[in-house]
N, C-alpha and C positions, 0 to 999 in steps of 0.2 A: 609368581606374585599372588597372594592371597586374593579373593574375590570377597569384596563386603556386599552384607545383604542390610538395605534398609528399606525403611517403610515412611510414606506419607500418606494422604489424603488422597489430593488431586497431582498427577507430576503431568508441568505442561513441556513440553519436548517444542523448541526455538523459542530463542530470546526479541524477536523481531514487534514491529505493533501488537500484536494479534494478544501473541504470549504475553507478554510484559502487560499490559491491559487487564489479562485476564487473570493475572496471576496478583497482579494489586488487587484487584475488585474482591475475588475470593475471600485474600489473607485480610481484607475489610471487613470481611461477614465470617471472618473468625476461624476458617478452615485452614487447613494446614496444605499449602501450596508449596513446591519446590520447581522451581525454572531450571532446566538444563540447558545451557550455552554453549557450544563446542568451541567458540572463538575465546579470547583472551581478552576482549572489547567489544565494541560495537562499530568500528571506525572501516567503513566500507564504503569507497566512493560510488555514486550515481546509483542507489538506492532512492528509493523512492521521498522525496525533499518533499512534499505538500503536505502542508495542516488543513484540515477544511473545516470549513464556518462549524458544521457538525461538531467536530471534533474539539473545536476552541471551546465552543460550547459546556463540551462534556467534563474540562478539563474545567471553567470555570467552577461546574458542580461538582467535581472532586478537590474543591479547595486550590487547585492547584494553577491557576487563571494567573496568580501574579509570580508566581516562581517561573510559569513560559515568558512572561513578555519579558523580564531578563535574560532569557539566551537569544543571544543577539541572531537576530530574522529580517529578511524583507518580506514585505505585505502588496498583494496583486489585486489591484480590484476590477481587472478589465481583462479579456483577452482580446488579442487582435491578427488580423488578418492581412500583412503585405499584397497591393496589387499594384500593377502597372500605372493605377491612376492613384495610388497613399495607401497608408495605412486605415483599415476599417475597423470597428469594433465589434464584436459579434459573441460577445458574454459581457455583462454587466454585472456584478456583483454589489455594486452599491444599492443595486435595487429587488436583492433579495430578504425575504425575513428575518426578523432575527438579530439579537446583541454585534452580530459580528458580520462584517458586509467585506468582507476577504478573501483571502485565502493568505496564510502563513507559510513564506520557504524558511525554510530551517532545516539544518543538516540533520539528519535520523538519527546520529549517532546521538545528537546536544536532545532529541527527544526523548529518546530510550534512556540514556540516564538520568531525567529529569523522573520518569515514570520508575526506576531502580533505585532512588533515593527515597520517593514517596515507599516505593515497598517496605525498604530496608526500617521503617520507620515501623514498620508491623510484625509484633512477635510471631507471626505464624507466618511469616515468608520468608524462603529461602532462594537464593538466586546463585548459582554454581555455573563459574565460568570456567572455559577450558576443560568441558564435559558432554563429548557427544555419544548421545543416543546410537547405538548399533543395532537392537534385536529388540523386539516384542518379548513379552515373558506370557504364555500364555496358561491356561489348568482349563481341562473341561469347554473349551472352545472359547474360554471369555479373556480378555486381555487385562493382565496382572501388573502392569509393570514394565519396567524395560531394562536391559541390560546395558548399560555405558561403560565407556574407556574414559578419562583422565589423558591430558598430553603429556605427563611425565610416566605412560606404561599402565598407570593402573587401571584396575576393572572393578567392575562392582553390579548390584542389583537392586534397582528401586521400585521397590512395590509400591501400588496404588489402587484407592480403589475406582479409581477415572485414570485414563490416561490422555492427554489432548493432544493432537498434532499440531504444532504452529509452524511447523517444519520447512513451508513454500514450496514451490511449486515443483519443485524436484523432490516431495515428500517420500520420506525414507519409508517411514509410520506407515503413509497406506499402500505401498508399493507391499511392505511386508506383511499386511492385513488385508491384502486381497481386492481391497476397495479400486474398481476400475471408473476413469474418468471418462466420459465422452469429448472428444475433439472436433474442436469447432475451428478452420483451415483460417488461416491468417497471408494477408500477402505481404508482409511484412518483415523485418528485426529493423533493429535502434543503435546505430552506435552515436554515442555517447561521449561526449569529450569538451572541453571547455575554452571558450575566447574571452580578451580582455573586454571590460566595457570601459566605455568612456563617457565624460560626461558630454551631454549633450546625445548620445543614446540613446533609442526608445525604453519606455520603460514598465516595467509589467512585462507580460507574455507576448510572445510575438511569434506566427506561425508565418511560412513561405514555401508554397510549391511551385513547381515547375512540373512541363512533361518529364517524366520516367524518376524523378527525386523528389525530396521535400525535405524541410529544416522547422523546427520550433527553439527560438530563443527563449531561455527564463530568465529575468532579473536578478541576478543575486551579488548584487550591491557593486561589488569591482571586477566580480565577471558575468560570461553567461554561462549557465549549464545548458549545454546546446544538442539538441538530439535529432540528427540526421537520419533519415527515412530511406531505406534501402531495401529493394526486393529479395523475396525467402530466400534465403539459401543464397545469396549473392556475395556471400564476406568473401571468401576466400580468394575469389576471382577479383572483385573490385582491389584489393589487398595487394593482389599481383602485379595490377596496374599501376603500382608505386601512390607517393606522397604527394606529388609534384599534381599528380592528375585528381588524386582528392580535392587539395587544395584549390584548383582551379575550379573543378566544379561548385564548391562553396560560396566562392567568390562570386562567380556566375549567377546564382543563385539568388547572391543576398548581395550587391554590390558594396556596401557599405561596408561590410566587414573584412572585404576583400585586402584591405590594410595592416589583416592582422592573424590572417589565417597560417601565417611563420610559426605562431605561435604554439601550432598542432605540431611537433615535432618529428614525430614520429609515429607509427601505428602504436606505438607502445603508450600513447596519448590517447587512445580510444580504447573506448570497450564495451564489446558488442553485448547488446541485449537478443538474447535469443527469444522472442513476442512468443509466446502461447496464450490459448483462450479455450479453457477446457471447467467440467464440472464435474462433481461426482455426482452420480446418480443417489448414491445413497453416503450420509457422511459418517456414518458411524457403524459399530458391534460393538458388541456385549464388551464393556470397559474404555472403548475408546470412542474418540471422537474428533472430527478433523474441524480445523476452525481456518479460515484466511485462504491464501493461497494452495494450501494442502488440498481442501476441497472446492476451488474455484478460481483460477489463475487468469490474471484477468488483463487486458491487452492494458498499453499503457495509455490508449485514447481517454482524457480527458483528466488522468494521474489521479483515478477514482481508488484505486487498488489500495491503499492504504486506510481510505475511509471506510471503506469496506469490511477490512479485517477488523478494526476498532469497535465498529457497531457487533460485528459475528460475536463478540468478545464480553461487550455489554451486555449482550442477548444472552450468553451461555452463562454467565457469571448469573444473571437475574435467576433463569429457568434453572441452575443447579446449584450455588449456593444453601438453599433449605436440605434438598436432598443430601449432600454432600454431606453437612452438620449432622443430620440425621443415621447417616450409612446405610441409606435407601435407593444411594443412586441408579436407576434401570434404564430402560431402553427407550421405555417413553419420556422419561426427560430428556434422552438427549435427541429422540424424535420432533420434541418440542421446539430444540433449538432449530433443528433445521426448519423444520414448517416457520418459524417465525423469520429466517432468513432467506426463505425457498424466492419468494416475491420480487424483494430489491434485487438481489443476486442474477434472475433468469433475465427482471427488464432490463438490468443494466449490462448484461452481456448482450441480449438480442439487439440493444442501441447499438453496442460496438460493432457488432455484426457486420449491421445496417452501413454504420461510416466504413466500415475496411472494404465492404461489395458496389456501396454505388460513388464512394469519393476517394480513399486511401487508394484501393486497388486497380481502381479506375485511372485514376492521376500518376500512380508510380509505375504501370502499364503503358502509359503516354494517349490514352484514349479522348481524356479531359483536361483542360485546361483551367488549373485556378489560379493563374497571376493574373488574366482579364485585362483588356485595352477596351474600357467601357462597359456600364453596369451589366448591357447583355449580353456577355460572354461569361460572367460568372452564375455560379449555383442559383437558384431559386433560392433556396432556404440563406443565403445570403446575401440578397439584394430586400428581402422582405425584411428583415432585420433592420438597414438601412432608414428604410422606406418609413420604421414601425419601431422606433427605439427599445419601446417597453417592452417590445419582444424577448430584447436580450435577456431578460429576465428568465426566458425560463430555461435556455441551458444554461446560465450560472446558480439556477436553484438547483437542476439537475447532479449539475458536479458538485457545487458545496455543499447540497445537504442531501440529496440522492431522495430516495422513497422509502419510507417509513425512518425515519430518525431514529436514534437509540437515544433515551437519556440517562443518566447513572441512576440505579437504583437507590432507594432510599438507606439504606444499610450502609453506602459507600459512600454518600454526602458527605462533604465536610465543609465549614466555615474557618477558615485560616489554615489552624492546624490541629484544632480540634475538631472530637467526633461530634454531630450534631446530637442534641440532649434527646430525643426523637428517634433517632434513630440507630438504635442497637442494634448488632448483630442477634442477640439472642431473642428477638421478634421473629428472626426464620425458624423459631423450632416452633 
């Protein structure tokens, strides 16, 4: 079969936040953007569901604030903590800055196509699904483009003069660009798998440990998305032990749900997240550049990972948009992106660190005890919470709006569904 050669601007390689973000913002400032999707949709269960205040934010300032609150979401404004004496609360989000005092769950799939129709609405955007990226196209050391297959066989080459990885955390992109991450050890993985709710339910977020396991229930209206806390490298073996003994242990756990844990059928009902926490030391070479999970994969403590890749995404659109228009793009612009990312990215992994060494790895090792039979059995950092309400406030500023916000460039503003009178793309030249 014939191999087509085309050319764009910028080709961002995954359809996921990161991509899809940054591939609107671009084809807003005029430049000619092509998304590569290797799936046939977006529709992937237990992907990462949180909107964060940040993000709601950002999504107002792209016009597009009232086309979300149509797809149908539940809204968390607390997280909370299960002990032997109630339920505590230990994030507040009502009492963080900002239009939007939440957090939004909504399926990822009902996101990415809200942000694939805002595209579709921009002549310089293309979005090609059922087209995955295989090889780097490289000339003279600098990266040209990339070589894709088609699920019906074909092959082809798309040149560019930027290539971005949005690719996550099993990034193809810089596995083949040489880019090495540093690994940061997790005691950890996630399976994942969902129970009915009922009403009369807790509602919001709900986390529960025990010695050697741990549980977080999320809201999501008639069920929970429930993610069970299991030590590294333990599936196989737990797995072995049958259904009957998960089960019980769940129940164990969280007695209340113990009613309804039938409902996990079978292992075939779960699926495991394999937790990494790694960084690249450097995110780019000459033509490409990694954005999200490609160059920073980020444990699922606190469901930041999404906010994350959206701001990397803002930031890169902002610092190469002009270039990009221009056909200037170099090393130091996408130097620029990372230094503008380097900051929120290192604090918000060394936090996660922090929780997997002295409370995740601690409690699923069975060393610590967070269910508590009285305020002093449990953590310091939460009984001061208790004690000091307003505290909550700052790890739910932390999660929903993290350190250094992004906001949309002005080039990418919109008011309804027009472009703002103000803000042209043709200001970036």
């Amino acid at each position: 079969m014939q191999t087509s050669q085309e050319r764009t601007t910028c080709c961002v390689v995954g359809g996921g936040p990161a991509g899809m973000v940054l591939g609107l913002l671009l084809a807003r400032a005029g430049v000619a953007v092509t998304v590569l999707e290797k799936h046939g949709d977006f529709l992937r269960d237990f992907r990462g569901d949180t909107v964060h205040p940040s993000t709601l934010t950002l999504l107002d300032e792209l016009g597009l604030g009232d086309e979300f609150a149509k797809v149908p979401h539940r809204l968390l404004d607390q997280v909370q903590v299960q002990t032997d004496d109630g339920v505590l609360p230990v994030g507040d989000f009502r009492r963080i800055p900002g239009p939007h005092k939440h957090l939004a769950l909504v399926p990822q799939w009902d996101f990415l196509d809200l942000l694939a129709d805002a595209g579709r609405d921009e002549p310089t955007f293309t979005l090609r699904m059922h087209t995955e990226a295989t090889e780097l196209l490289t000339e003279q050391g600098r990266v040209t483009g990339v070589r894709y297959r088609g699920s019906d066989g074909s092959s082809g080459e798309l040149r560019a003069d930027l290539t971005v990885a949005c690719d996550g955390r099993r990034s193809l992109l810089r596995d083949r660009a040489g880019l090495t991450a540093r690994s940061f050890g997790v005691p950890m993985d996630v399976w994942w798998f969902r129970l009915p709710r009922y009403d009369g339910d807790p509602e919001g977020g709900l986390a529960r440990f025990g010695s050697g396991h741990g549980m977080v229930v999320i809201d999501r209206g008639d069920y929970f998305q429930t993610a069970y806390l299991i030590r590294k490298g333990s599936d196989a073996a737990l797995r072995a032990e049958g259904i009957e003994a998960f089960r019980r242990r769940v129940a164990a756990l969280l007695p209340w749900v113990g009613d309804r844990v039938a409902a996990v059928g079978s292992f075939d009902d779960i699926a495991l997240l394999d937790v990494r926490l790694d960084r690249l030391r450097r995110w780019f070479k000459p033509g490409l550049l990694c954005l999200g999970d490609a160059a920073h994969a980020m444990s699922p403590v606190g469901g930041v990972g999404i906010n994350l890749a959206v701001q990397d995404a803002v930031a890169a659109a902002r610092h190469l948009a002009g270039p990009l228009r221009r056909g200037t793009v170099g090393q130091g612009d996408l130097a620029r992106v990372q230094a503008r990312r380097w900051l929120p990215t290192t604090v918000t992994q060394t936090a996660q660190r922090v929780i997997h060494g002295r409370v995740l790895g601690r409690a699923l090792a069975g060393d610590i005890d967070l269910i508590g039979r009285g305020n002093r059995r449990l953590p310091l950092p939460i009984r001061l919470l208790q004690r000091f309400p307003a505290l909550q406030a700052i790890p739910a500023t932390a999660v929903g709006i993290g350190l250094l916000p992004e906001h949309a460039p002005a080039f990418a503003r919109r008011v309804g569904n027009s472009p703002s009178t103000t803000d042209r793309p043709e200001e970036l030249l």
